[in-house]
ZAFIMI-29711 format. One line per field, with one value per residue (C-alpha): x, y, z; residue in one letter; residue number from 1. Coordinates in nm, 4 decimals, padded with zeros to 6 digits. Layout:
N
u (X,...)
v (Y,...)
w (Z,...)
type (A,...)
seq (NUM,...)
// end
This chain:
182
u (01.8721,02.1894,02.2675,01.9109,02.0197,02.3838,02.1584,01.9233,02.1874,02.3875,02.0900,01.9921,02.3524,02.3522,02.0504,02.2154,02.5996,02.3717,02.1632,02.4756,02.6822,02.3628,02.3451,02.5586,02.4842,02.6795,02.3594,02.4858,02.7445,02.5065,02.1772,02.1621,02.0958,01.8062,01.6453,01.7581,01.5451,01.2054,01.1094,00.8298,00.9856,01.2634,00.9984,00.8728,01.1781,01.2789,00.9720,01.0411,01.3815,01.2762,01.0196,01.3407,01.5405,01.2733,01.2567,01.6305,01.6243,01.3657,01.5669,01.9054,01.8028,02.1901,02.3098,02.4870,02.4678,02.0910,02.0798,02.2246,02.1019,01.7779,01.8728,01.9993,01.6709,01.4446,01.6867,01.6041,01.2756,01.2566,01.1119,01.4021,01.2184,01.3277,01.6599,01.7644,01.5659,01.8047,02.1112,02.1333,02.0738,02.3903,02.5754,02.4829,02.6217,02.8820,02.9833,03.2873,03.2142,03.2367,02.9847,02.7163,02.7751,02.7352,02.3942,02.2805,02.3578,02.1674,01.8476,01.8056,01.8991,01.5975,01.3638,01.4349,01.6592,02.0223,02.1738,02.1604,02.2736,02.5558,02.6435,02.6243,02.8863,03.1506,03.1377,03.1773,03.4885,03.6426,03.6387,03.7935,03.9117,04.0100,03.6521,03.5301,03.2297,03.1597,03.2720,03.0511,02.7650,02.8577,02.8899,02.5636,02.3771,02.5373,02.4695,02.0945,01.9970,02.1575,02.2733,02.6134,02.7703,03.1613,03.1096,02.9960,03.3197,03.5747,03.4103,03.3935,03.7622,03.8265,03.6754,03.8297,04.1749,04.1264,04.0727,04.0175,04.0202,03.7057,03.3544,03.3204,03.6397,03.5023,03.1637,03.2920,03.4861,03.1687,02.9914,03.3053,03.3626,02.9310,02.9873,03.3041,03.1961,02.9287)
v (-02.4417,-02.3698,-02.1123,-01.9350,-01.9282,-01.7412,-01.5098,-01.4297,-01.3528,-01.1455,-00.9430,-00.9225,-00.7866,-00.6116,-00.4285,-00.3243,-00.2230,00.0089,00.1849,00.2077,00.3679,00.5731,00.2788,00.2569,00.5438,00.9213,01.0636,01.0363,01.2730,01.5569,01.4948,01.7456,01.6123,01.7899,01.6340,01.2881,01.3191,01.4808,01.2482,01.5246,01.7891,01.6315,01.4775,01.8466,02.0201,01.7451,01.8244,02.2014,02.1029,01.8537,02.1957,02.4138,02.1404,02.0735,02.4640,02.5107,02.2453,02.3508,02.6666,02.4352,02.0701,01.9795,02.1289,01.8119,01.9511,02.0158,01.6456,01.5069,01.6642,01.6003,01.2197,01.2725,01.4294,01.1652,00.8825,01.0336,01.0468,00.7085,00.7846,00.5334,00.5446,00.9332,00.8925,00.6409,00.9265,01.1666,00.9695,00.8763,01.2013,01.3332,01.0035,01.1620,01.4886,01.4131,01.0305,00.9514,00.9846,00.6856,00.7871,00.8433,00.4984,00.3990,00.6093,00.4985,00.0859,00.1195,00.2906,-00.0167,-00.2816,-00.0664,-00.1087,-00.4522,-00.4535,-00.5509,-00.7055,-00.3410,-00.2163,-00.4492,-00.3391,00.0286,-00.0633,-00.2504,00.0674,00.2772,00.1160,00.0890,00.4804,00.4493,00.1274,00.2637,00.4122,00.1804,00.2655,00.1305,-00.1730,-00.1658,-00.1251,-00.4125,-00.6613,-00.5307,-00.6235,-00.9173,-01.0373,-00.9808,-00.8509,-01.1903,-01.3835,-01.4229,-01.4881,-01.5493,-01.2196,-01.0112,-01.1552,-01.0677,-00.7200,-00.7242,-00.7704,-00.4995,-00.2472,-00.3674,-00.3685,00.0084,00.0974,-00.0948,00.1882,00.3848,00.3231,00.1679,-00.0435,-00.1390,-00.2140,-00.4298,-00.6095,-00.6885,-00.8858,-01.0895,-01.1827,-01.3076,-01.4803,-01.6727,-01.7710,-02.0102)
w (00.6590,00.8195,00.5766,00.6012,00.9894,00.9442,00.7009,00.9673,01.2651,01.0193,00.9711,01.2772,01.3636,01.0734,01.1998,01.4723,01.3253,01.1013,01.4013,01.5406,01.2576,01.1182,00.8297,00.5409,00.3874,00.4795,00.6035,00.9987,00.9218,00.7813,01.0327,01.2874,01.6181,01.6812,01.3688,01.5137,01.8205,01.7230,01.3775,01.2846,01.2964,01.1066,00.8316,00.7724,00.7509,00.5114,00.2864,00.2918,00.1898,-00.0811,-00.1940,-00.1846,-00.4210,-00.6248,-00.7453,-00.7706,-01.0019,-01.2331,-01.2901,-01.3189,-01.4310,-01.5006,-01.1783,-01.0054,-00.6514,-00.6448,-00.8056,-00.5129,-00.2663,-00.4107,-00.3811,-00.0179,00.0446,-00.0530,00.0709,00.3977,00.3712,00.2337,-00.1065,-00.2790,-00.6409,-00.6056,-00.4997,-00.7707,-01.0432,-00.8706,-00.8284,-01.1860,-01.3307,-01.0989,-01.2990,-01.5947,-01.5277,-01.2891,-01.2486,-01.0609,-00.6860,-00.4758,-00.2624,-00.5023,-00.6064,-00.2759,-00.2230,-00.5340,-00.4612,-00.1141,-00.2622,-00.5230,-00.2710,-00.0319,-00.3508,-00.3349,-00.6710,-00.5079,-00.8196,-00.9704,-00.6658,-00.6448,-01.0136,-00.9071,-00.6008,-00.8253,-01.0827,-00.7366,-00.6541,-00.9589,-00.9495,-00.5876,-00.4617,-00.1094,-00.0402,00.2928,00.3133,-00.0653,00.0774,00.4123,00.2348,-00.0939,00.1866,00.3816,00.0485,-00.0855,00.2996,00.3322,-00.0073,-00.2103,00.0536,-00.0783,00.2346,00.1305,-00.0812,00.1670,00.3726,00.1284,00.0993,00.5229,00.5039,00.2468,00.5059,00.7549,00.6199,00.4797,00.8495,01.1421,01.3776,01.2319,01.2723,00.9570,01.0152,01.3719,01.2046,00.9073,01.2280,01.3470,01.0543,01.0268,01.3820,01.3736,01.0460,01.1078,01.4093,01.2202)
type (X,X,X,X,X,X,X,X,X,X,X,X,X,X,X,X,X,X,X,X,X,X,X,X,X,X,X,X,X,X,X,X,X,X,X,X,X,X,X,X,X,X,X,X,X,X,X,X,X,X,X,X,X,X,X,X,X,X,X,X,X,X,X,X,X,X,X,X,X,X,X,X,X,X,X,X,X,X,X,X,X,X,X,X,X,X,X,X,X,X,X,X,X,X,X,X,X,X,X,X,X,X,X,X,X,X,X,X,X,X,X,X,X,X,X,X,X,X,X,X,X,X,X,X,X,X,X,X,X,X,X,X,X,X,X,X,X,X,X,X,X,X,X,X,X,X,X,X,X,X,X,X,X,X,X,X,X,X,X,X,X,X,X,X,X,X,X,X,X,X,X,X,X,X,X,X,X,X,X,X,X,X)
seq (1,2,3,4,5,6,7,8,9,10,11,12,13,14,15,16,17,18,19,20,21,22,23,24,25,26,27,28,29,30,31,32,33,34,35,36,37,38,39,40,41,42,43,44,45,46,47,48,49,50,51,52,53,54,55,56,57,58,59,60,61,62,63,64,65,66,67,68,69,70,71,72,73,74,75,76,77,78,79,80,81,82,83,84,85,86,87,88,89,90,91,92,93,94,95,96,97,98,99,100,101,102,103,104,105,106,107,108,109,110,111,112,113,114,115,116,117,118,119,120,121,122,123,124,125,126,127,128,129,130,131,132,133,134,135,136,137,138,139,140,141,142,143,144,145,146,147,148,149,150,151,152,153,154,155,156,157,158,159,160,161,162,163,164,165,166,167,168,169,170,171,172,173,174,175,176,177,178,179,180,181,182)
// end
């Protein structure tokens, strides 16, 4: 029971580091503001985009750019199934980026599949070791998605350690300081 508990307050933390750092995910960094504060506006200029995507990459179905942006697109607008279609095709044509690993990893934990995810993480960072927020997001889902809480510790500290001065550093800072303290 105890353990169910720590799983719980780490979430509900978690819930909040990830408002608070626009989740694990690199989305925060590309979201216009304006899209941030009116949602329908946002959703429909999302679907134009996903429209715009869609047609580029009928005319260029191996193009690794439209691939991923695809998969950004429909991360954002929540469609996982789509972003894992669109992830893995990029892996196909272009594996090696940390952060695709990453983007893929969260959409499968999202659709409820966070052993894959997990899987998709440790191939992320064995392409780049010193990417933090790969590590972030492995402990965010071997916290609430497995509740592996010792894992998601060691993979806490490893963000930590890469930077403690960034958000992500600051965040992983977080978890640990709620999870020790139980």
């Amino acid at each position: 029971m105890q353990k169910k508990t720590l799983i719980t307050a780490v979430a509900a933390l978690g819930l909040s580091a990830m408002l608070a750092i626009g989740g694990c995910s690199k989305k925060e960094e590309t979201q216009p503001a304006t899209q941030q504060a009116q949602p329908a506006q946002g959703m429909q200029q999302n679907a134009t985009l996903i429209a715009d995507l869609e047609a580029r990459y009928k005319q260029d179905p191996k193009n690794p750019e439209v691939l991923w942006r695809l998969g950004d697109a429909y991360f954002d607008s929540k469609q996982f199934n789509e972003s894992v279609k669109y992830y893995k095709k990029v892996l196909e044509v272009k594996p090696g980026e940390a952060d695709l690993y990453n983007d893929l990893g969260l959409s499968l934990h999202y659709l409820g599949n966070s052993a894959e995810a997990v899987k998709y993480l440790d191939e992320g960072i064995k392409k780049n070791p010193y990417h933090q927020r790969i590590w972030l997001t492995k402990g965010f889902i071997l916290a609430y998605g497995m509740g592996d809480i010792e894992g998601a510790k060691v993979a806490w500290e490893k963000a930590n350690a890469l930077n403690p001065e960034s958000q992500i550093g600051k965040a992983a800072a977080e978890y640990l300081t709620l999870v020790n303290k139980k």
